[in-house]
C-alpha positions in Angstrom: -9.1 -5.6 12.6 -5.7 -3.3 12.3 -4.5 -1.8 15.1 -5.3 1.6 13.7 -9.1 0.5 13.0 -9.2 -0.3 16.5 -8.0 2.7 18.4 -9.8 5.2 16.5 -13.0 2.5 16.9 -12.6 3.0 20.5 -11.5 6.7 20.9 -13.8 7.9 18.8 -16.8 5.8 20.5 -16.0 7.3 23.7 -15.6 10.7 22.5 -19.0 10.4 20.8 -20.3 8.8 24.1 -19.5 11.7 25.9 -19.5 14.9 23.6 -22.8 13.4 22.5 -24.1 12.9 26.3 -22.0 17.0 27.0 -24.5 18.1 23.7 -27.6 16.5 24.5 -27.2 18.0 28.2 -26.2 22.0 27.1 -29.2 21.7 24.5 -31.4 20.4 27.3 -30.4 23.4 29.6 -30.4 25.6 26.6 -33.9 24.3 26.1 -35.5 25.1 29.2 -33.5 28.9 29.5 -34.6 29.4 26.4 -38.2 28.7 27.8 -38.2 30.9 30.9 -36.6 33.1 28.9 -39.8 33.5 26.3 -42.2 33.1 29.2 -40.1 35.9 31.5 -41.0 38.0 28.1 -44.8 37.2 28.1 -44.9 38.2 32.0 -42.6 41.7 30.8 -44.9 42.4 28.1 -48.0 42.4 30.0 -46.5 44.3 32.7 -45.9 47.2 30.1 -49.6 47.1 28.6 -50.5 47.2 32.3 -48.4 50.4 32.7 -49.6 51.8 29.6 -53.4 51.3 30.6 -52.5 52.5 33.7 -51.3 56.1 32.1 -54.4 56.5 29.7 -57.0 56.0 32.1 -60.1 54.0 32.6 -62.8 56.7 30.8 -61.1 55.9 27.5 -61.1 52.5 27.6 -64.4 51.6 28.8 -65.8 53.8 25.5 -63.8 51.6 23.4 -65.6 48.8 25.1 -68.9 50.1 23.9 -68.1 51.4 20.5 -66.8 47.9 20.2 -62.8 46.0 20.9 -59.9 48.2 19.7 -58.0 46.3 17.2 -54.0 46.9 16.7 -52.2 44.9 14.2 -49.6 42.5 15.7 -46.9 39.7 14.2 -48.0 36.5 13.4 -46.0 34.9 15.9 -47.2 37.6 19.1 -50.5 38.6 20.7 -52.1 40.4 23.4 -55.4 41.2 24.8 -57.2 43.1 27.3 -60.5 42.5 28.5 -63.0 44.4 30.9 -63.5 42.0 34.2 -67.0 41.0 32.8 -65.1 39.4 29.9 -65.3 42.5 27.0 -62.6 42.3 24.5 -61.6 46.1 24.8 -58.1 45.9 22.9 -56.7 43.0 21.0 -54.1 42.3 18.3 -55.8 39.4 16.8 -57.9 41.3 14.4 -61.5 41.0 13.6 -61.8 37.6 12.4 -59.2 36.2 15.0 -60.3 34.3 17.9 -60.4 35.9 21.2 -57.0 35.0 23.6 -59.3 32.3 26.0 -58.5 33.4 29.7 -59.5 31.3 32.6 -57.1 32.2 35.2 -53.8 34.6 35.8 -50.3 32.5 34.9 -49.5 30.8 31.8 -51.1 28.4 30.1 -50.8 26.3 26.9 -53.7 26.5 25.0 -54.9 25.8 21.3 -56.3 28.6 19.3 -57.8 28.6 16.0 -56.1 25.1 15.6 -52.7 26.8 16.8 -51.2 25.8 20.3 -50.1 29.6 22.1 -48.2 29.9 25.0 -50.2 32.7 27.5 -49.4 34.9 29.9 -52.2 36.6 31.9 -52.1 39.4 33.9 -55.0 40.8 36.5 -55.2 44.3 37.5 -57.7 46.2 39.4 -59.9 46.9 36.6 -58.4 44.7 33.4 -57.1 41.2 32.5 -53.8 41.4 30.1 -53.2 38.5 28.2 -49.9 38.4 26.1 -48.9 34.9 24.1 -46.3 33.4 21.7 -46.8 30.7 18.8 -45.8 27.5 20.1 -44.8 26.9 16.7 -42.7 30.0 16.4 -40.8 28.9 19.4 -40.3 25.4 18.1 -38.8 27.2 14.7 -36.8 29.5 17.2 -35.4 25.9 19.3 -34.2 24.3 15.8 -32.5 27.0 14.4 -30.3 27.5 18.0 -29.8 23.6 18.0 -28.5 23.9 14.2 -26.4 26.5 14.9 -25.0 24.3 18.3 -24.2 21.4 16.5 -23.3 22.0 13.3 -20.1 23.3 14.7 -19.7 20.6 17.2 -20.6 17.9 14.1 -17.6 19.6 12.1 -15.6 19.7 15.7 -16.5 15.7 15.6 -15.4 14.9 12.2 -12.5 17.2 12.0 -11.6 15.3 15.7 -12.0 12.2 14.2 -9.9 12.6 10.7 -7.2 14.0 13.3 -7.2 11.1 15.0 -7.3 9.1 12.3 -3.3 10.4 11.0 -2.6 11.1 14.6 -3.0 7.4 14.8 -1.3 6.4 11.6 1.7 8.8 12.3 1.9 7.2 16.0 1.7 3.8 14.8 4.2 4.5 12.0 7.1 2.5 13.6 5.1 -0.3 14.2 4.7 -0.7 10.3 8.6 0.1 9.5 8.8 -2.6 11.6 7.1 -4.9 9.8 8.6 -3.8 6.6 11.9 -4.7 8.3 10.9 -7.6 9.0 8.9 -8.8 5.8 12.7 -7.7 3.9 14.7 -9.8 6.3 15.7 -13.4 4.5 13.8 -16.8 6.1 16.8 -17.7 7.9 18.2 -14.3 9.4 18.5 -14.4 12.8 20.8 -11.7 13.5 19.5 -9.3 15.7 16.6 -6.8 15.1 17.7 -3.3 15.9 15.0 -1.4 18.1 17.3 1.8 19.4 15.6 4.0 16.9 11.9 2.5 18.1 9.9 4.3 21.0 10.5 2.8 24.3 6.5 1.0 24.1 8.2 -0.8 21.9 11.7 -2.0 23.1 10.1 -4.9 25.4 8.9 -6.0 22.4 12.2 -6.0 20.4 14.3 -7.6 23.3 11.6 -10.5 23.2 12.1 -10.8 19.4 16.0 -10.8 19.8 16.1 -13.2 22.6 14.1 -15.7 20.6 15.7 -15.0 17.5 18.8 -16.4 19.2 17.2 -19.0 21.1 16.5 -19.7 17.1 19.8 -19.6 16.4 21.3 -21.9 18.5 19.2 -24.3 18.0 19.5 -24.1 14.0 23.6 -24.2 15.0 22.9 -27.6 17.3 21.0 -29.2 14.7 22.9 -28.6 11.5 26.4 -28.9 13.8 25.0 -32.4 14.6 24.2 -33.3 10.7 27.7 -32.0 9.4 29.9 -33.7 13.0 27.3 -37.0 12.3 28.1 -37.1 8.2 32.0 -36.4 8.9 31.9 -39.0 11.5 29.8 -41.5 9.9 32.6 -41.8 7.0 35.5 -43.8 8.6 33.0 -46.8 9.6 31.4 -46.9 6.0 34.9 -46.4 4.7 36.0 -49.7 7.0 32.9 -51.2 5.7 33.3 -50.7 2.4 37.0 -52.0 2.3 36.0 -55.0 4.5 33.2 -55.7 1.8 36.1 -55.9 -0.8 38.4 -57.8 0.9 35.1 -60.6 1.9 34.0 -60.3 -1.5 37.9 -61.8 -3.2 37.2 -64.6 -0.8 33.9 -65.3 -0.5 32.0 -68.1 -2.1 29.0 -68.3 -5.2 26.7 -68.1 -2.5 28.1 -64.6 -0.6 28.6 -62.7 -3.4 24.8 -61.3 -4.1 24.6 -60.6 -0.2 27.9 -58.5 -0.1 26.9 -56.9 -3.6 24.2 -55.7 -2.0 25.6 -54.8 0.7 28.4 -52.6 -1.2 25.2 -51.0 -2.6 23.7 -49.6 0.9 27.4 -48.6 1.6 27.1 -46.4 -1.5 23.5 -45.3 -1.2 24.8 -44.6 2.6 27.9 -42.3 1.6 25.9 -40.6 -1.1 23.3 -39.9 1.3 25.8 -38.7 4.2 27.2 -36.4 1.2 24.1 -35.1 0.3 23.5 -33.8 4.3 27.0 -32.5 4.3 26.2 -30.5 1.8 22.5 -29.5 2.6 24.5 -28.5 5.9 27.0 -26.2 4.4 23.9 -24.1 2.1 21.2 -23.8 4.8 24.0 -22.9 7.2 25.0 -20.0 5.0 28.6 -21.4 5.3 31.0 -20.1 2.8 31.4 -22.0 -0.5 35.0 -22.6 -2.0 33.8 -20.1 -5.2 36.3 -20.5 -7.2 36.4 -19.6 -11.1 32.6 -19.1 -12.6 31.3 -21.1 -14.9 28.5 -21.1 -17.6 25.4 -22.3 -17.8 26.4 -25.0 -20.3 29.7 -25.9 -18.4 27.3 -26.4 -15.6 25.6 -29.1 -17.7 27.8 -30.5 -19.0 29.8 -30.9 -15.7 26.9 -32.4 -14.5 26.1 -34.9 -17.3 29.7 -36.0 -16.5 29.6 -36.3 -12.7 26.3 -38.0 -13.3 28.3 -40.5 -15.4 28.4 -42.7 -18.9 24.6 -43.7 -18.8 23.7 -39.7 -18.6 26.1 -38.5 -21.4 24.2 -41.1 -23.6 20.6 -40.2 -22.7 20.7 -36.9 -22.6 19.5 -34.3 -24.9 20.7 -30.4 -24.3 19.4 -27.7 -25.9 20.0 -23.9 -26.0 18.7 -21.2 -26.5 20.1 -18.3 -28.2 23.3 -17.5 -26.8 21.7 -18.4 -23.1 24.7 -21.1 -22.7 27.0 -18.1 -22.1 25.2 -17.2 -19.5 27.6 -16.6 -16.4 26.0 -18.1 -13.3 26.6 -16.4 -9.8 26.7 -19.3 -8.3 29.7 -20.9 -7.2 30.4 -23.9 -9.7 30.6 -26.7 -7.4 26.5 -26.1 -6.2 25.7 -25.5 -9.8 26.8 -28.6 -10.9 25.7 -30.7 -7.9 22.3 -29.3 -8.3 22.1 -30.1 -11.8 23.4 -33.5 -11.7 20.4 -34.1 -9.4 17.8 -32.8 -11.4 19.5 -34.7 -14.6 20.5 -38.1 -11.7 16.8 -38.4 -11.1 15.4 -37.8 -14.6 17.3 -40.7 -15.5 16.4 -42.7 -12.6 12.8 -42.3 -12.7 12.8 -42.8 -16.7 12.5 -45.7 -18.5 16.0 -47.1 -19.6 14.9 -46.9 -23.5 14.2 -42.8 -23.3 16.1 -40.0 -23.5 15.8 -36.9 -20.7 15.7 -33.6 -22.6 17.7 -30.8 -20.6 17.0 -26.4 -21.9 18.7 -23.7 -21.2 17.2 -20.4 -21.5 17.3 -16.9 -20.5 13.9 -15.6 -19.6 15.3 -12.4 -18.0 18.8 -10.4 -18.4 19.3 -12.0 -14.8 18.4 -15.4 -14.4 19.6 -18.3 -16.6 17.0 -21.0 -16.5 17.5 -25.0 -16.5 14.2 -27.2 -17.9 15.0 -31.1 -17.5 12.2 -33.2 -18.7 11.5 -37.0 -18.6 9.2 -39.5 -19.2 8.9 -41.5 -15.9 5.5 -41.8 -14.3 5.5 -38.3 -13.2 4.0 -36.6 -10.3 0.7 -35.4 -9.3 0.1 -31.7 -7.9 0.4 -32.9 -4.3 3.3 -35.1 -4.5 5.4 -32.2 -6.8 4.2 -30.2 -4.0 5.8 -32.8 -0.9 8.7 -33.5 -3.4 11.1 -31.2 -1.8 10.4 -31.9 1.5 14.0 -33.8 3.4 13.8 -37.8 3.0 10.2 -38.2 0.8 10.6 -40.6 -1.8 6.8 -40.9 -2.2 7.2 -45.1 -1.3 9.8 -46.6 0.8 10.6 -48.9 -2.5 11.7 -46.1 -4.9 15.7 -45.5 -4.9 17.1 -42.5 -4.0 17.8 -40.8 -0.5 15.3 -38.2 -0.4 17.2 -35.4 -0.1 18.3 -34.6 -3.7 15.3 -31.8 -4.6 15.6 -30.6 -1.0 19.2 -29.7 -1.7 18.3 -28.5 -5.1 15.7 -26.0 -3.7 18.2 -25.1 -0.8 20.9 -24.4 -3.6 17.7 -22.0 -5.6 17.0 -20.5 -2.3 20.2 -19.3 -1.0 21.5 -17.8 -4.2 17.7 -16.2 -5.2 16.8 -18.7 -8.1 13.4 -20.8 -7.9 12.8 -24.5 -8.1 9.2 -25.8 -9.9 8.2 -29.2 -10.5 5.5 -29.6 -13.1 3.4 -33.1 -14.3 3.8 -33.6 -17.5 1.2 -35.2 -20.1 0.3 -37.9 -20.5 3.0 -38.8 -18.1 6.6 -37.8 -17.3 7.7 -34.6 -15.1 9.8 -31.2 -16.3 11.9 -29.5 -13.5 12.6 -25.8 -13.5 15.7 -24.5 -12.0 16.3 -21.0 -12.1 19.9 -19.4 -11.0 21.0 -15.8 -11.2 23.5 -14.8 -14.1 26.2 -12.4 -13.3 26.3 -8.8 -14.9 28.4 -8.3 -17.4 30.0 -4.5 -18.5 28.9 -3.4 -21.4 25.6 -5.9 -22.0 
């Protein structure tokens, strides 16, 4: 759940919690004012009939009562009535066919009339009992329409409160997400620090703690690749001694010695080549600078490569080209163009039966990126080992040749300069490696 989600989840439940508790409380005091209210207007009424009786006189009332009840027309919703003592209807606004107001005592009363619950008011006098009442279901119609016109407002209030704090919200948490878009546009291995002045001071804490790990990061990226390039350097006088001792043993040694130092020169060379190969992952990951120099195309760079790789590759290699895409200037300094291609083209040839060819394409699939496709016929890889290919020192079994760090440099190479690096099964069998690098813009084109 966002961060957003959440505080309006919460705000909003309290608010609701206690604007709902504030509306249910006013309505319920409303309710009952309302009440005393309509029964304090009962009472007022009867008072007046009383005063009105009062004024016309007794004479004229009691012939009404025996020429039979004086009927007034009233509202549906009102009534009153006044009886004699001895229980004569002598005035009523119920009409002829209405039931008479039932009285049994002075005060108010609820009672059901003609199917109809009436709230009643009864007055006693001296000579009369005045009994005024109200439709229970008139004042049930008056109660909703004041508790619609109380909350609708305060439901608009509520939603209106709520879409405000909704973008109140967003706007509030707004450097939070340019924050994150920082962040999500820095590269993997940045670890320069993030710059918080412009943030709100909730959120500075937060920003030192992201700086001091980023360098915490940083060192210990420094230690480690400063150990990989001082080991490689180091590591190359012994093998150099080694190597020249093997040489000099090898001019003097018997029929018998010779395989063992032959294969001895052989881990030498698999050793320098792999100390090369960490010198030089070193240098890319590090972001060290590169000794540019001139550009080169994208078939220089193979063919450089096909060269450094040596006299089996220049005989088993097919290149093909697309278009004009061997033109292609690569913005990429020469010297990792070539190395990486040499181990795409070194392990084609390695992994491929000595009888095949390895197929190598170049082609432009955008006006940016020049695109290298080397294909070969070994047994291939599945999806999971294409997938652990470029990790540093997998070889898939400890048998097969190779130091396990030639894709990892290859992919470092991609990385660095914003190309890509795919490895996909071939079939029946075989593997094709796609190495994309960017192309430098030309004027004009």
């Amino acid at each position: 759940m966002s961060l957003r989600l959440r505080l309006l989840l919460t705000i909003g439940l309290a608010l609701a919690v206690l604007w709902g508790g504030a509306a249910v409380w006013m309505l319920r005091d409303l309710d009952r004012n309302l009440q005393e209210t309509l029964d304090d207007r009962l009472a007022m009424s009867a008072r007046m009939v009383a005063g009105l009786l009062d004024q016309s006189g007794e004479a004229s009332l009691s012939m009404a009562a025996v020429e039979g009840a004086l009927s007034v027309p009233g509202s549906r919703g009102m009534a009153c009535q006044v009886r004699s003592l001895r229980g004569e209807v002598i005035a009523t606004t119920r009409g002829p066919g209405g039931a008479p107001l039932a009285v049994s005592a002075p005060g108010y009363r609820t009672t059901v009339i003609d199917g109809q619950p009436w709230r009643t008011y009864t007055l006693r006098t001296d000579a009369f009992d005045i009994t005024t009442a109200d439709s229970v279901d008139e004042r049930l119609q008056l109660r909703r329409r004041i508790a619609l016109a109380a909350g609708v407002p305060f439901l608009i209030a509520s939603i209106g409160g709520l879409l405000a704090l909704w973008f109140g919200t967003g706007r509030a948490l707004a450097p939070l997400d340019g924050l994150r878009r920082r962040l999500s546009q820095r590269h993997p291995d940045a670890t320069d620090p993030v710059d918080g002045s412009q943030l709100p001071g909730e959120l500075r804490p937060l920003i030192r703690a992201l700086n001091d790990l980023l360098e915490r990061m940083r060192q210990a990226i420094q230690r480690e690749r400063g150990f990989t390039n001082d080991a490689a350097h180091e590591l190359r006088t012994p093998l150099t001694v080694i190597d020249t001792h093997l040489q000099v043993a090898r001019l003097h040694a018997g029929p018998e010695a010779k395989p063992a130092l032959e294969d001895a020169a052989t881990g030498v060379e698999r050793m320098r080549g792999t100390l090369e190969q960490l010198l030089m992952l070193a240098r890319v990951e590090g972001r060290l600078p590169v000794d540019e120099g001139m550009h080169i195309t994208a078939a220089e760079a193979v063919s450089r490569a096909i060269e450094v790789a040596g006299h089996d590759a220049a005989a088993r290699t097919d290149v093909r080209i697309e278009g004009n895409s061997g033109d292609a200037v690569l913005d990429v300094p020469p010297q990792l163009a070539v190395v990486a291609l040499r181990n795409l083209i070194g392990n084609a040839l390695r992994y491929s039966p000595a009888e095949t060819r390895v197929a190598v394409e170049i082609a432009r699939p955008t006006p940016g990126l020049a695109a290298f496709a080397v294909s070969d016929s070994g047994p291939g890889m599945d999806v999971e080992a294409a997938q652990s290919a470029t990790r540093r020192f997998w070889r898939g079994a400890a048998s097969q040749p190779g130091s396990g760090l030639g894709l990892t440099l290859v992919e470092a190479i991609s990385q660095r300069f914003g190309g890509e690096l795919m490895l996909l099964p071939r079939q029946p069998h075989g593997l094709r490696v796609e190495l994309s690098l960017p192309v430098r813009h030309e004027p004009g084109v």
